[in-house]
C-alpha positions as a LaTeX table, in Angstrom:
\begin{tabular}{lrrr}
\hline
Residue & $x$ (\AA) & $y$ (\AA) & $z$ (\AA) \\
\hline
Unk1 & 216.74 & 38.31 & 235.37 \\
Unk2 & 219.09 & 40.14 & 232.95 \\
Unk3 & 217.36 & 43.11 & 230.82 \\
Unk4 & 219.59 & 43.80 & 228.01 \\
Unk5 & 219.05 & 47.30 & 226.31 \\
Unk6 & 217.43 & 45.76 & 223.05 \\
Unk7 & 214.40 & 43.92 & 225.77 \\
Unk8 & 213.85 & 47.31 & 227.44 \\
Unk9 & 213.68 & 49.34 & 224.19 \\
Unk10 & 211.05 & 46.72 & 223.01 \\
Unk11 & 208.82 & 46.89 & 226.00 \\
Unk12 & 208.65 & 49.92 & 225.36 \\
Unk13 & 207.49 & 49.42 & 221.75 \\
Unk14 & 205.20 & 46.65 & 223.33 \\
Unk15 & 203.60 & 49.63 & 226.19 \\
Unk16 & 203.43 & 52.11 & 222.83 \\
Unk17 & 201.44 & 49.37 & 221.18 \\
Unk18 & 199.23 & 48.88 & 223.94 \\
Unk19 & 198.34 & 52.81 & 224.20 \\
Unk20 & 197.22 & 52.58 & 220.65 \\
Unk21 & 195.01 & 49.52 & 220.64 \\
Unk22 & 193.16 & 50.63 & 223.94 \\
Unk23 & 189.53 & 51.52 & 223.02 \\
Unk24 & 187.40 & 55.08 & 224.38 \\
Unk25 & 185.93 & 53.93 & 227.35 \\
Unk26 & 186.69 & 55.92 & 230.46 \\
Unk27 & 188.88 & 52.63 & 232.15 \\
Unk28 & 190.78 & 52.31 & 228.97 \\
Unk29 & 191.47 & 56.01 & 228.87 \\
Unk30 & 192.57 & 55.83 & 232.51 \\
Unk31 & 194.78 & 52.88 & 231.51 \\
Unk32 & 196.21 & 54.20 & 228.84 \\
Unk33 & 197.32 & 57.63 & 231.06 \\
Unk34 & 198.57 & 55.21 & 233.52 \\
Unk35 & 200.62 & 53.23 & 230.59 \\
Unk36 & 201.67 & 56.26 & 228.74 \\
Unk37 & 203.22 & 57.72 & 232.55 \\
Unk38 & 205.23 & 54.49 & 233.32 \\
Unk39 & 206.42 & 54.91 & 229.74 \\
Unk40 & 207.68 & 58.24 & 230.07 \\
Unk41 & 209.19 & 57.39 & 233.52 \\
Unk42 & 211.16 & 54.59 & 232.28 \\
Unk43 & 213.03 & 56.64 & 228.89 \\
Unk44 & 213.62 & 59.81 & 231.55 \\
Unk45 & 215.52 & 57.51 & 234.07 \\
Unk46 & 217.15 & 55.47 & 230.76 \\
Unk47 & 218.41 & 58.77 & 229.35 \\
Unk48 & 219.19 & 59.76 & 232.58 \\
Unk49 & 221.67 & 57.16 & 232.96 \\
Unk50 & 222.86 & 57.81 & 229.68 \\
Unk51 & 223.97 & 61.16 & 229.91 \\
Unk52 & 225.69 & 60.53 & 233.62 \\
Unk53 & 227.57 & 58.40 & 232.14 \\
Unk54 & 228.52 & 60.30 & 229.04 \\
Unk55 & 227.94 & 57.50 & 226.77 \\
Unk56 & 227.68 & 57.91 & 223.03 \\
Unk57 & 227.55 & 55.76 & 220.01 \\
Unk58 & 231.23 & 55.83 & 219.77 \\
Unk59 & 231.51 & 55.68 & 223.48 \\
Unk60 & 229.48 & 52.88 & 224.25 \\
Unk61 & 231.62 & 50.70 & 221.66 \\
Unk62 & 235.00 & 52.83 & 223.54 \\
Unk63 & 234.21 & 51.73 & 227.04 \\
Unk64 & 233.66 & 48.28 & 226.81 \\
Unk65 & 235.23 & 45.97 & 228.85 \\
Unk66 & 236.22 & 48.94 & 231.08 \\
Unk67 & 234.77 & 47.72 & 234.26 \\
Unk68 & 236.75 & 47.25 & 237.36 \\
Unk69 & 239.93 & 49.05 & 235.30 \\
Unk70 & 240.85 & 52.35 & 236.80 \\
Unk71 & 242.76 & 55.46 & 235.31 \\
Unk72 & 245.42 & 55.15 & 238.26 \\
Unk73 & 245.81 & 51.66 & 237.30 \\
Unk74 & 246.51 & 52.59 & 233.47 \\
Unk75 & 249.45 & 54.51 & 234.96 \\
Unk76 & 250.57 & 52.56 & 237.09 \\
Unk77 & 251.09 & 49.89 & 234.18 \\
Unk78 & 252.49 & 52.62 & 232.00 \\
Unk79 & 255.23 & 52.92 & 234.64 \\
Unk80 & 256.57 & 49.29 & 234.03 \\
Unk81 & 257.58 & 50.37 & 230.33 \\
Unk82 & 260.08 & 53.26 & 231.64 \\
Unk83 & 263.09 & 53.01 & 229.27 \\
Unk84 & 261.92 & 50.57 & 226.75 \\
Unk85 & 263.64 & 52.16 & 223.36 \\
Unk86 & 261.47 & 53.75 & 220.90 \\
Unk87 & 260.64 & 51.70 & 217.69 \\
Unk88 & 258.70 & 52.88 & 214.76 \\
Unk89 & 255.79 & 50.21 & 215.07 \\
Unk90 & 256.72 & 48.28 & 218.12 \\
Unk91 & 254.32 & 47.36 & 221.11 \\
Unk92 & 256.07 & 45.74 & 223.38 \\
Unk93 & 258.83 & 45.72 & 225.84 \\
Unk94 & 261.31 & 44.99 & 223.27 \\
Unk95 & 260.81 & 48.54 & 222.01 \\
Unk96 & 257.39 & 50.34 & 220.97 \\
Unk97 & 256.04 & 53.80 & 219.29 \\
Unk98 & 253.71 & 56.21 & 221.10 \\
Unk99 & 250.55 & 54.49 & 220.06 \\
Unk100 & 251.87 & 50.76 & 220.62 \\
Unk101 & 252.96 & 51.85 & 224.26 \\
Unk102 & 249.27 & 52.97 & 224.48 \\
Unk103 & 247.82 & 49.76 & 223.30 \\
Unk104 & 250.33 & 47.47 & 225.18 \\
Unk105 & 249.64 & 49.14 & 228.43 \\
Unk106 & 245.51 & 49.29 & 228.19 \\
Unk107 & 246.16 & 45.56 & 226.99 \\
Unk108 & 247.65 & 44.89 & 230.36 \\
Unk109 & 244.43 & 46.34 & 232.60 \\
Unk110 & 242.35 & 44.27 & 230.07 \\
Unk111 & 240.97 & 47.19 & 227.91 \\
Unk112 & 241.33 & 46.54 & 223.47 \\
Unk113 & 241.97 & 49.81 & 222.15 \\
Unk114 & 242.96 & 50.10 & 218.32 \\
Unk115 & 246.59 & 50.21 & 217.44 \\
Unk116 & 247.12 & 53.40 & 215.50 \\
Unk117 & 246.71 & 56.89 & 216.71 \\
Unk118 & 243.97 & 57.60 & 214.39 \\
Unk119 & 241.53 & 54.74 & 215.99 \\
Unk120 & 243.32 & 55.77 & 219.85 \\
Unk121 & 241.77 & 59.36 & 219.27 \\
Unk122 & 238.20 & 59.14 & 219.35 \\
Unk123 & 238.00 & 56.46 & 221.92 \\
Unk124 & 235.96 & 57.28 & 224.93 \\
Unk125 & 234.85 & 60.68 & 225.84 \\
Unk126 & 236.45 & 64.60 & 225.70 \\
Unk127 & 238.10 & 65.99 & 228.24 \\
Unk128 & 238.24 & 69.69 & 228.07 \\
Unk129 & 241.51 & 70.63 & 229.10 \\
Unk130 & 244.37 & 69.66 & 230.73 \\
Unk131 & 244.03 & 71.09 & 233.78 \\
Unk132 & 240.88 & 68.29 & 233.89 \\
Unk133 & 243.07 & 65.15 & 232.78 \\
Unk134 & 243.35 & 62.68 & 235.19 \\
Unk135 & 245.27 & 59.64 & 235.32 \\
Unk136 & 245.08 & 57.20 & 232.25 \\
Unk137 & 243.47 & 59.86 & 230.09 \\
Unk138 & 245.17 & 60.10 & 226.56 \\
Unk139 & 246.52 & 63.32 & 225.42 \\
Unk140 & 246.72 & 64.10 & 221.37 \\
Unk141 & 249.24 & 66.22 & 220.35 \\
Unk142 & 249.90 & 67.25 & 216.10 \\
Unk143 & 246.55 & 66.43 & 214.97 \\
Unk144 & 247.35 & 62.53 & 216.14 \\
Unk145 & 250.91 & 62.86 & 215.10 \\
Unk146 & 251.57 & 62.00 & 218.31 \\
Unk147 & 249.79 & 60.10 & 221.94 \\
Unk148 & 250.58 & 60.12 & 225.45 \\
Unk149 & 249.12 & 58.60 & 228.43 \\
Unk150 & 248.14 & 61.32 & 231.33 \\
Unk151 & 250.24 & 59.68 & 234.73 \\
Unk152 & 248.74 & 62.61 & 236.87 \\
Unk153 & 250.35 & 65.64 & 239.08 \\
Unk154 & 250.98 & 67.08 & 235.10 \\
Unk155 & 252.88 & 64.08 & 234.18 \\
Unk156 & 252.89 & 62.23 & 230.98 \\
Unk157 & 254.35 & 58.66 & 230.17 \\
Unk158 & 255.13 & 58.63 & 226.22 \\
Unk159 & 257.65 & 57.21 & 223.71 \\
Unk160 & 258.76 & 60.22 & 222.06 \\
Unk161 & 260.35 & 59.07 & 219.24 \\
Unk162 & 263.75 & 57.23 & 217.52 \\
Unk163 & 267.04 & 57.26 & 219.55 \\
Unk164 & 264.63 & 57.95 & 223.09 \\
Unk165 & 262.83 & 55.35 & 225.56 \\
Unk166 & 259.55 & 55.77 & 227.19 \\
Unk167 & 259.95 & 58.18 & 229.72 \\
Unk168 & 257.84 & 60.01 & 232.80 \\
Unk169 & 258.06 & 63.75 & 231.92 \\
Unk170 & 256.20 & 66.81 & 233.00 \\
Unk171 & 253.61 & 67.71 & 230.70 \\
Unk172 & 255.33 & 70.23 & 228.23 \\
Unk173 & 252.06 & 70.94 & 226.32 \\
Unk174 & 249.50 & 73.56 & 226.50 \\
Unk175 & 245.93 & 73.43 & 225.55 \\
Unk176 & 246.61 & 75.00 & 222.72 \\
Unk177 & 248.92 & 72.10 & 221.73 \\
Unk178 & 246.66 & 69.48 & 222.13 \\
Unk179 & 244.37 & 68.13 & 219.71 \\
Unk180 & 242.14 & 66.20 & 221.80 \\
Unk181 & 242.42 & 64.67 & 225.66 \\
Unk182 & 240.16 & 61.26 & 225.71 \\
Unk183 & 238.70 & 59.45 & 228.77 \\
Unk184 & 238.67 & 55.49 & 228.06 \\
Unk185 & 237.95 & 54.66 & 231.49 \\
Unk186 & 234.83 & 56.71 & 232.86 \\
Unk187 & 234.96 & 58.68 & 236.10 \\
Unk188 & 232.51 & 56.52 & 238.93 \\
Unk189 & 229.16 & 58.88 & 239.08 \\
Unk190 & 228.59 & 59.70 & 242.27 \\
Unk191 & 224.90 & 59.16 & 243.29 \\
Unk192 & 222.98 & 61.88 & 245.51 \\
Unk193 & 222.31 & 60.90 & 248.80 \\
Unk194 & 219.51 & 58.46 & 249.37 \\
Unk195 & 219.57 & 57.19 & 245.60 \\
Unk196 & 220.34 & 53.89 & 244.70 \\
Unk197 & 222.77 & 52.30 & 242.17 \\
Unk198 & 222.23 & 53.16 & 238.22 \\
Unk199 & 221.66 & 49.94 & 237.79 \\
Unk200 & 218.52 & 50.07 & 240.82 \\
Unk201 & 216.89 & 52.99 & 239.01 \\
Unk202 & 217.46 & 51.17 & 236.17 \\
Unk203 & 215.61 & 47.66 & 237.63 \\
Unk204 & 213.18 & 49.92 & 239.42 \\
Unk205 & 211.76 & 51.56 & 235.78 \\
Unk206 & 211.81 & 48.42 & 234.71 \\
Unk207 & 209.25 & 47.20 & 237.67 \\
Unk208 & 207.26 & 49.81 & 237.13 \\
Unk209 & 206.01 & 48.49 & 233.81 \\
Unk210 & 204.28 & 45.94 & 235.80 \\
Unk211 & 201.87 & 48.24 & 237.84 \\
Unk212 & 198.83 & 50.24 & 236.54 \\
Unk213 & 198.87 & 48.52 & 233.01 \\
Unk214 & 195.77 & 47.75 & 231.34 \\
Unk215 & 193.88 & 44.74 & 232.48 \\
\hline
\end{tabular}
């Protein structure tokens, strides 16, 4: 069965409820320590998850529809665009800006970002320099004057502007030129060795609701 975030965060309303409405005797009291520990177990994994993953309000609404997309795949798509001219407000191959080439090509791995810089800027999570990009990241330059998509091996794949195409160029910025660098497209956690999946520590808080309630 599915367990969408809203039916976790209200059993856990429901196993507050229960704590409070348990009377004095010594079973309850035992109960209610048993209730109150599942409880806690369940919102340490949850925010557990949450911070591997690096998801935040704007995040969460950033990254979906991510899954199965990869960063090396947003490059790779980039690529097909090579010499398509610049045009102030295009996005597609008939000519495109900096932020339309972004859009068209996260289009094509089935990611909607917005269409301006401005929207293309706070998508995903930071990345804290450049020497940490990795492919598919988006690199602000000018305070979102301008975009570019990270191709990797300190490449970038931008339309620069009138009278130039898209081109693959080494990446002529500095940190201190950049404005922000965004991950759409999280990196895979890696799990320590013997743990399960997110989503089995996940399940498995979940299960443990059922055990050592109140009866």
């Amino acid at each position: 069965m599915s367990v969408t975030m809203t039916d976790a965060l209200s059993r856990m309303s429901q196993i507050q409820s229960m704590i409070q409405n348990i009377g004095g005797t010594q079973s309850a009291a035992k109960n209610a320590s048993v209730a109150a520990a599942n409880a806690g177990a369940f919102a340490a994994t949850l925010a557990a998850q949450l911070e591997t993953t690096g998801t935040s309000a704007t995040g969460a609404a950033a990254l979906a529809g991510t899954a199965g997309a990869t960063g090396t795949e947003v490059s790779t798509a980039a690529q097909k665009y090579l010499g398509v001219p610049y045009v102030f407000g295009g996005e597609d191959a008939s000519g495109m800006d900096c932020s339309g080439l972004v859009q068209r090509v996260y289009a094509d791995v089935g990611i909607e970002v917005p269409r301006l810089v401005s929207g293309q800027m706070k998508l995903g999570t930071e990345v804290a320099s450049l020497a940490e990009a990795q492919p598919g990241d988006l690199i602000v330059t000018g305070g979102g004057d301008h975009i570019l998509i990270y191709a990797g091996n300190n490449k970038v794949i931008h339309a620069p502007y009138p009278g130039r195409t898209v081109c693959l160029v080494d990446a002529y910025m500095t940190d201190a030129d950049i404005t922000t660098i965004r991950r759409v497209i999280p990196t895979p956690a890696v799990a320590p060795a013997g743990a399960g999946s997110p989503a089995d520590m996940f399940s498995a808080a979940l299960a443990s609701f059922g055990t050592g309630g109140a009866r």
